[in-house]
N, C-alpha and C positions, 0 to 999 in steps of 0.2 A: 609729627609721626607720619608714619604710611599705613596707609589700611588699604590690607591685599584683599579684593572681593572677587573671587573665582565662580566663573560661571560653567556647565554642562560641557561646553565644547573646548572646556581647557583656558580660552583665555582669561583676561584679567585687564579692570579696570583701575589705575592707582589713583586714590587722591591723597593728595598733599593740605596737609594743616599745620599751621604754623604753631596753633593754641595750644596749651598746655591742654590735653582732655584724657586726664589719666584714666579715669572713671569708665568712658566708653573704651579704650584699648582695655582697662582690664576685663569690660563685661565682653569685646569680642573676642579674647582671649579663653575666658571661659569657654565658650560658644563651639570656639577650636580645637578645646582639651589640651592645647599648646600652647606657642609661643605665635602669636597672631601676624608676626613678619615672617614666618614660614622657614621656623629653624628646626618644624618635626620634619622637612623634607619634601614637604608638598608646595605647591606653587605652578608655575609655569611648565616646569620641567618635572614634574611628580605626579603622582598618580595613588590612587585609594583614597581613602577617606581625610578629605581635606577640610576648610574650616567651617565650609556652608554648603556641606555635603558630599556626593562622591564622585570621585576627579579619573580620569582617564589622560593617558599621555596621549602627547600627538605620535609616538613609537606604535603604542599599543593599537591607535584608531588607523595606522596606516596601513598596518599589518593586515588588519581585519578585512581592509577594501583590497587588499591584495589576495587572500584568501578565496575572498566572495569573485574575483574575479576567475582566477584560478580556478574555484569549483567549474564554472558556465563557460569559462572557454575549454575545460576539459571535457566535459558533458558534448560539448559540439564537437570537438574533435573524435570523439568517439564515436560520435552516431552520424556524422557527413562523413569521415576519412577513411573509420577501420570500419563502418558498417555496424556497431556493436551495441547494444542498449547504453544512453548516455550515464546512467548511474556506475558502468564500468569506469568511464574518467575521472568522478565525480568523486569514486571512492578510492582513486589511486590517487587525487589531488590532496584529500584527506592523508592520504598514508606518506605521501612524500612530504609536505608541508607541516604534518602533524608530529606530534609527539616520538610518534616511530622513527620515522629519520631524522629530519631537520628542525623538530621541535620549536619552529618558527612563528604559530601560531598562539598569541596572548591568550592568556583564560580561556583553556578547552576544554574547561568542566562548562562555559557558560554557552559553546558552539554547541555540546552534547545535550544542553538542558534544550535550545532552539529545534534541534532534530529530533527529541525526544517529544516535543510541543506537537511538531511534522506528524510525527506519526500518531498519535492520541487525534489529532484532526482528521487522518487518513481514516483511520477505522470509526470514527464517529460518520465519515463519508457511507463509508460501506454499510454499517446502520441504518443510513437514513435512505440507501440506494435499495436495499433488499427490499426483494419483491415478493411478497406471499402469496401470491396466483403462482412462480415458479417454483417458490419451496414446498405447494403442494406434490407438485409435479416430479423433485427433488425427491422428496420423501427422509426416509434414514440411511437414502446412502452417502450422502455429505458426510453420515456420523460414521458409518463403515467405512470411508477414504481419512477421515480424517485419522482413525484410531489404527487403523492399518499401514498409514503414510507416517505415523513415529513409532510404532512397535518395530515394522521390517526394517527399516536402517538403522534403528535402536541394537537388533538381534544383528544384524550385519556385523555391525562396530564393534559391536560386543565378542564377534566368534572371532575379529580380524585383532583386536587388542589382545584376547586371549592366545593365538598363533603367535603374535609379537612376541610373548613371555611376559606381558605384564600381569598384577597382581588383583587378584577380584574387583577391591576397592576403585583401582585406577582403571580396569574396565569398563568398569562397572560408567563411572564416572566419562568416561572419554565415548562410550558409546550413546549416553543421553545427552550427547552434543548436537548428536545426528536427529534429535527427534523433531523438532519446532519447524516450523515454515515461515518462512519472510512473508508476511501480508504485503508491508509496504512493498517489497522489488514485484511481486505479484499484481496486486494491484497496480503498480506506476505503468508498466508492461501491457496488462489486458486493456487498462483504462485508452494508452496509448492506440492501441487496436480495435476498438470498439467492441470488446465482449466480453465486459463487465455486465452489460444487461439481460447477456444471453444466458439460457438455462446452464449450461457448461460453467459462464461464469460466476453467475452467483450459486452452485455448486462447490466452485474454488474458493470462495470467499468465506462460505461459511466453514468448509473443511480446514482454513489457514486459521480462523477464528477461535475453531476449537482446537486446534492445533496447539494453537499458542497457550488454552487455560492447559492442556494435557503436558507441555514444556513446565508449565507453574507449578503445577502437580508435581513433577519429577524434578524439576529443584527442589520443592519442596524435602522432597523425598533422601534427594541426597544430602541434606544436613544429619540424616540418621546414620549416615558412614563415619562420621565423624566422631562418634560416641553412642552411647546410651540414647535411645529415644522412647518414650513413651506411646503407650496406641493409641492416644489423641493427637499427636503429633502426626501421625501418618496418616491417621482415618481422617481428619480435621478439613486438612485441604483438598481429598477427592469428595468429601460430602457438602462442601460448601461451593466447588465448584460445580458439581451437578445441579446442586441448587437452584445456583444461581441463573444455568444455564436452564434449566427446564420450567421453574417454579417464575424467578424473573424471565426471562423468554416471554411465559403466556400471559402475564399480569401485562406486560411492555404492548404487545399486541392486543387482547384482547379486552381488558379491566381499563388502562392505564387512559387511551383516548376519548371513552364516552367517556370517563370520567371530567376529563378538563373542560369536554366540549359540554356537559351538563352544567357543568360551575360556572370555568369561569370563559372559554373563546362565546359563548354566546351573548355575552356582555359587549364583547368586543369586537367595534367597525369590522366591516370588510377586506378595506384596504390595510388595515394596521394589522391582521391575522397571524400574517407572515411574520413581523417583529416580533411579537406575543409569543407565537409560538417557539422561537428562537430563544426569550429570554428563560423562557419555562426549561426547552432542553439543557441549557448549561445549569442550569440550577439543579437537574435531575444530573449531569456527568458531578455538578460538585459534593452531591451526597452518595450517588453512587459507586465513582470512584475510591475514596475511605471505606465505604462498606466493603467490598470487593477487597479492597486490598488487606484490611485487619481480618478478614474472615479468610486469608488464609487463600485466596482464588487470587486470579489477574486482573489487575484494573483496568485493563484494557476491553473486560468482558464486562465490567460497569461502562464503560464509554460505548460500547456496542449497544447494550442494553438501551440506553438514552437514547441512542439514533436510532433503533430498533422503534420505539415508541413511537418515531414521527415518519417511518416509511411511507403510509399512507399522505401527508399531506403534501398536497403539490405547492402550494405558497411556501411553505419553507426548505424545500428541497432549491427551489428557483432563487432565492430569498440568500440560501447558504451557497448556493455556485457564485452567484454575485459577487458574494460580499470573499468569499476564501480561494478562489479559485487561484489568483496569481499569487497569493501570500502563499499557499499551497505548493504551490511550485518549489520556488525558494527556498520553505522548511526543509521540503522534501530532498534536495540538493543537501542542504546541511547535515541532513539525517545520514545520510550513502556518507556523505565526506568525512563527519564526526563522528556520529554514534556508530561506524561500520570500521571506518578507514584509522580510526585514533584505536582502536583495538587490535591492529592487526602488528603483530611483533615482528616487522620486515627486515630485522637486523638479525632473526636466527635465522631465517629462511636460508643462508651462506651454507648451514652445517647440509653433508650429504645424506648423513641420518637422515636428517628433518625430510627432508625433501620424499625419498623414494616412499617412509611411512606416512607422509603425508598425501602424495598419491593412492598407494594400497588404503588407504582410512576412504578418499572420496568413491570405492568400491562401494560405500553404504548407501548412494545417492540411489544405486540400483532401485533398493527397497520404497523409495518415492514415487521415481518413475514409473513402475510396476503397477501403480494407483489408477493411471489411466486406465488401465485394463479393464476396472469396473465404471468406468463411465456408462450410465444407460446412452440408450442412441436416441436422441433428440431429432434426428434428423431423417432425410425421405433415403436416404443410401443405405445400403446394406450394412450390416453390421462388421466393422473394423475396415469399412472403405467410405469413399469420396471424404464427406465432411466429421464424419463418427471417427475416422481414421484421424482425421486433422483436433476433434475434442479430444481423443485419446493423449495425443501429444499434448498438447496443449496441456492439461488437467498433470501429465506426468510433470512435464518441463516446470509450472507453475509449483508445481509441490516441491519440488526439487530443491528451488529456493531455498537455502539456507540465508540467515539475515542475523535479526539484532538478540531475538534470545540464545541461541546457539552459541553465539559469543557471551552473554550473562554466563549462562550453562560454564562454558570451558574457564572465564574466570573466576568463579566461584570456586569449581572444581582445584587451579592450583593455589588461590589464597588459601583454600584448607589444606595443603598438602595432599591433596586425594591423588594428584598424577604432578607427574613432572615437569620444570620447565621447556625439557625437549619434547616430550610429549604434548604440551600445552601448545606448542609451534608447529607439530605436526598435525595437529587436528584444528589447528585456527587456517592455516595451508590449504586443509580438505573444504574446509567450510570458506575461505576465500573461493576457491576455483568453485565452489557454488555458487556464487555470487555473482559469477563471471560467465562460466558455460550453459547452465540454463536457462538466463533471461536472455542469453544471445542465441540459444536455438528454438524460443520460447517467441521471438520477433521473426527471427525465421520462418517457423512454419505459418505462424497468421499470414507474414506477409506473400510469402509462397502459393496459398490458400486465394490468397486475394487477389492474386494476380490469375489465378485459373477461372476463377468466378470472373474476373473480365474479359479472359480468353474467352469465356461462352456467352459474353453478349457480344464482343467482337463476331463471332460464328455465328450469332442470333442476327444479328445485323446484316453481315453477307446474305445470310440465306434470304431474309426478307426482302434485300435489294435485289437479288437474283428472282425472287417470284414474282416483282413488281416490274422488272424488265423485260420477264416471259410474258407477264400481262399486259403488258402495251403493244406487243406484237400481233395481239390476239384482236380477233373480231368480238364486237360487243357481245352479241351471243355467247360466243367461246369464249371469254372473259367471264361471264355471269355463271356457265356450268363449270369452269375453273374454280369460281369462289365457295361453290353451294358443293361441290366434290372435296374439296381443301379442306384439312383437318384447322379448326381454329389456331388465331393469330397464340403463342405461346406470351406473350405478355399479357394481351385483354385478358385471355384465360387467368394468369397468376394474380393477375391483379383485380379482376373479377373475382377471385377467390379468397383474395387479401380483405378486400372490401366487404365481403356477405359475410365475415367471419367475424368481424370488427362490430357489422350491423349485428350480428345475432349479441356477442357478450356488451355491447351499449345497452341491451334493455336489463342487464345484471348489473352491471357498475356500472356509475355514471361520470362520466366525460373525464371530469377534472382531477379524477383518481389516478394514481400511478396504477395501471393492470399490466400485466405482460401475458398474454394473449397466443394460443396458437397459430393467430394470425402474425401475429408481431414475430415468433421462431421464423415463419413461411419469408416474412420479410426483411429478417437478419442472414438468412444466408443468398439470399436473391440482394441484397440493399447495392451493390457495385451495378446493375441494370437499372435502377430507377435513379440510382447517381447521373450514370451515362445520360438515360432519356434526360432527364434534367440541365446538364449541361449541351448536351449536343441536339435535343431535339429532333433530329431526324429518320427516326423511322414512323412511319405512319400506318394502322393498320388497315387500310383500304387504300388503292393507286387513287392518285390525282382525277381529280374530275375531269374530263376532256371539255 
């Protein structure tokens, strides 16, 4: 007989026996559920469940390496060639390779499960990033942008579906498309630009946050169009989502860390703190998660809550960049390609209907945008100029972001019949070209920003070499009433100020704490001059000794 033993990577080892050994062919037979020479289909050339577990073709594992290629050479194309956020490629490689056109891609519920992983990791980041020295400072206007940023495009969509002729229902339904905010394309974007840590950005983060339970809310919401609903039905998931948000929120930050550090981290080394602390949080996203989700709220606000819990420690913040940061990436690719690009119906997009209503619908983006408006001014510029100007945009364009609930939203919306399939294309359209034109004027202006910020140490620089070459002309004397008339050097000074600022809140928090600082503000919009001096070294603020 032959006994075919298949191993993970598809191959197979044959042995050959001469003996009569009825007894073990019929117990590997059993083992099988089949016929053990692989007459249910499986072997070499087959795939699923085979006779000593589960088998993958070499079709299906080729495809997948061509996929994962395709994401990363698209993402680069996009961001070296057309200038554009790489998740722009990333999610047309998804939409051409995926289900929508070419259907080329094996098991896309199993790519969507991987980018659904991406993001649950993303916002457990943002968790453990949030700084409560800045969400003092924050206050409740995170929660006024955030409930402002899905009511106004909510209402937009709503008066523009109305205009169209459609019917309450399907309004109704096609305007709470517009209401969610993409954390993940937010997040990848700011992360990208470094102001995730500034007060503007964890501002944006928490407002995408709550964004997303107020998206859950409103799905929730709309299964009551669909019939009869009771007033627990409705009431159920806005009261368990406050809840969770205000009642878990203060236990996460305030209850939740003396508590472990009383039990059980003071038990435990130094050096092992980091690990500890690590296996604790996933143990807190795997009960948190379930609770959040049967109570009617976003699981996503249980995985926030969890990384919420350990903002304060610096060994697991350190501890988690380590260990996720390149799998991060990766996920994060899958997510844009799968969970984004396999949703998007690119074969109605032909109808001309679709199309022009699908532009009028991203009309609703306005009521995002808008959001920057209530940005406080963080910064030393006047209000709605230099860098206040530059968070405005920035906090607009980042909200703007439509992403993966908005697509939930719209297919929920027509598996119930609520809206149409042409309408279902024209608002998946609206919330594509979100996807698209916000994170790319969202790069834009940081990077625009950034580049003026080193236009004024270029300028900072000139002038300094010019009073440093008036000074060498000068007689010692008139060099000495030069310096003591001279308004001080503008770096010692900043950085003199950086430094006294740093000393005063080190005798509040101590060292190894994550704080963000109004010194740390002073040094996020100055950080392109202290890059320079760093690399180039050469300004000095007194001339050379003779």
């Amino acid at each position: 007989m032959v006994l075919n033993v298949s191993c993970f990577s598809c191959s197979s080892i044959n042995f050959d026996y001469n003996g009569p050994l009825e007894e073990e062919e019929d117990y590997y037979r059993s083992l099988a559920g089949g016929d053990a020479k692989g007459d249910d289909g499986h072997g070499d050339d087959g795939g699923g469940h085979g006779e000593f577990g589960v088998h993958i073709t070499y079709e299906d594992l080729y495809a997948a390496m061509i996929f994962f290629t395709a994401i990363y050479v698209a993402g680069v194309f996009a961001s070296r060639v057309l200038k554009m956020p790489s998740l722009v490629g990333e999610i047309f490689a998804g939409i051409i390779l995926g289900p929508p056109l070419a259907d080329y891609i094996p098991n896309p519920e199993a790519f969507v499960l991987l980018g659904e992983i991406g993001l649950i990791l993303l916002v457990l980041e943002a968790g453990i990033d949030i700084d409560l020295s800045t969400l003092s400072l924050i206050g409740t206007r995170g929660i006024i942008i955030a409930i402002i940023g899905s009511i106004a495009p909510i209402a937009i969509a709503l008066a523009i579906a109305f205009a169209l002729g459609f019917d309450t229902k399907a309004s109704i339904a096609a305007g709470a498309t517009f209401g969610p905010t993409s954390l993940g394309i937010a997040m990848n974007i700011l992360r990208q630009g470094k102001i995730v840590n500034t007060p503007v950005g964890q501002l944006i983060v928490s407002a995408a946050v709550i964004d997303d339970m107020i998206a859950l809310i409103i799905l929730s919401q709309l299964s009551a169009l669909e019939g009869d609903a009771t007033v627990a039905q409705i009431v159920a998931p806005i009261v368990s989502a406050l809840g969770f948000l205000i009642v878990g929120g203060y236990i996460a930050v305030f209850i939740f860390p003396k508590l472990i550090n009383a039990t059980i981290m003071k038990k435990v080394p130094q050096e092992q703190k980091g690990k500890a602390e690590m296996i604790i949080m996933f143990a807190l996203i795997l009960a948190l998660m379930p609770a959040t989700y049967y109570a009617k709220a976003s699981f996503l606000m249980g995985v926030f809550i969890a990384g919420l819990a350990f903002c304060r420690s610096h060994d697991l913040h350190h501890l988690f960049v380590t260990q996720f940061k390149r799998l991060m990436q990766w996920l994060m690719r899958i997510f844009f390609a799968a969970s984004i690009g396999f949703q998007v119906p690119i074969k109605d997009f032909g109808n001309g209907t679709v199309i022009w209503q699908g532009l009028v619908f991203t009309l609703a983006l306005l009521g995002k945008i808008g959001t920057g408006l209530l940005v406080p001014n963080f910064t030393q510029s006047g209000r709605f100029q230099g860098f206040h100007l530059r968070d405005v945009f920035v906090t607009g364009f980042s909200m703007a972001a439509e992403g993966e609930f908005a697509f939930v939203i719209a297919v929920f919306a027509v598996d119930s019949g609520l809206i149409t399939k042409d309408l279902y294309a024209s608002v998946v359209l609206a919330v594509l070209i979100s996807t698209i034109l916000p994170p790319f004027a969202l790069r834009y202006t940081i990077n625009r920003y950034n580049k003026k910020s080193e236009d004024k140490v270029q300028e900072a620089i000139k002038i300094e070499y010019h009073r440093q070459e008036t000074l060498e002309h000068l007689t010692e004397d008139e060099r000495e009433k030069q310096l003591r008339v001279s308004s001080p050097d503008f770096s010692f000074f900043l950085l003199s100020c950086v430094a006294f600022l740093w000393w005063i809140e080190s005798l509040t928090y101590p060292l190894n704490k994550k704080c963000f600082s109004s010194a740390a503000i002073i040094s996020t919009h100055f950080a392109p001059i202290g890059e320079h001096f760093e690399r180039h070294n050469t300004l000095s603020l007194y001339p050379n000794p003779v």
